[in-house]
Residue, then its C-alpha position, 0 to 999 in steps of 0.5 A: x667186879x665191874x659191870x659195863x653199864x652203857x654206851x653214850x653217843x653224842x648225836x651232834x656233829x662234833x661227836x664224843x662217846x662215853x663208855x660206863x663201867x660201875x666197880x664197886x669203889x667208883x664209876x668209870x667214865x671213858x671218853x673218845x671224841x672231842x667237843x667245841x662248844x659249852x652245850x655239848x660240853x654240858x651235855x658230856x656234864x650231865x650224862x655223867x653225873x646222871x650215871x653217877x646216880x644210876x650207879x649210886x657212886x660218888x667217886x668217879x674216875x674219868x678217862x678223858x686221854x683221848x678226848x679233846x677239849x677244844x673250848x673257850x675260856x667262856x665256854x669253860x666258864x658257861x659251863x661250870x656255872x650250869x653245873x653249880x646252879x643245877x647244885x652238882x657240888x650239893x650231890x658229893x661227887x668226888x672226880x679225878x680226872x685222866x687229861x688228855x696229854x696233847x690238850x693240857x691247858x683247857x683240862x687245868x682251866x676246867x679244874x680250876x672253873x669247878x674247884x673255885x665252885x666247891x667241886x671235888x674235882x682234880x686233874x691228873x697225868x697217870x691212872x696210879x696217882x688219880x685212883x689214889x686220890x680218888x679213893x683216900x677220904x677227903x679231908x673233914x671240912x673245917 
């Protein structure tokens, strides 16, 4: 019961793809390609979040093991913070994330930027452990 909803290419010159498909339980995001600057890291953020909404899903699993990550500790920071003052953490978007296996330390730094600002964001190595995660009700806040 999924639907491909659509392929994204980013026009820059470090390129990236990211391929949609809505399930009925989450929203798939694939990623190929690679990104070396915080404004197309960003715009990776947004068209995520803006098919998230299309499909009125709050889960998202996304597929980042072949997508490389080749960014600064500044950029990192840039863009979590674009993230939390445009209020992504107010939309209740819960996202595991598959990281890619040759680019580990940006992926844990990315996880810890968004978690320090109230993302339900987390990390993980294989598919069965992340769809776990992402489909098991969060805790009730205290």
């Amino acid at each position: 019961d999924s639907l491909v909803t659509g392929v994204q290419t980013c026009a820059l010159p470090i390129s990236y793809s990211q391929i949609f498909t809505s399930t009925d339980e989450y929203l798939l995001c694939i990623t190929d390609g690679e990104v070396s600057d915080a404004e197309t890291f960003i715009e990776w953020g947004l068209k995520l979040v803006s098919r998230a909404r299309e499909a009125r899903r709050t889960r998202v699993l996304v597929d980042n093991r072949t997508f490389s990550l080749n960014l600064s500790s500044l950029d990192i920071i840039t863009f979590a913070n674009f993230l939390e003052d445009k209020g992504a953490s107010k939309l209740g978007l819960r996202m595991a994330v598959l990281s890619n296996p040759h680019n580990p330390e940006n992926s844990r730094m990315v996880e810890t930027a968004l978690v320090n600002r109230s993302a339900s964001y987390k990390s993980f190595r294989n598919q069965v452990e992340a769809k776990e995660w992402l489909l098991r009700e969060p805790l009730a806040p205290e």
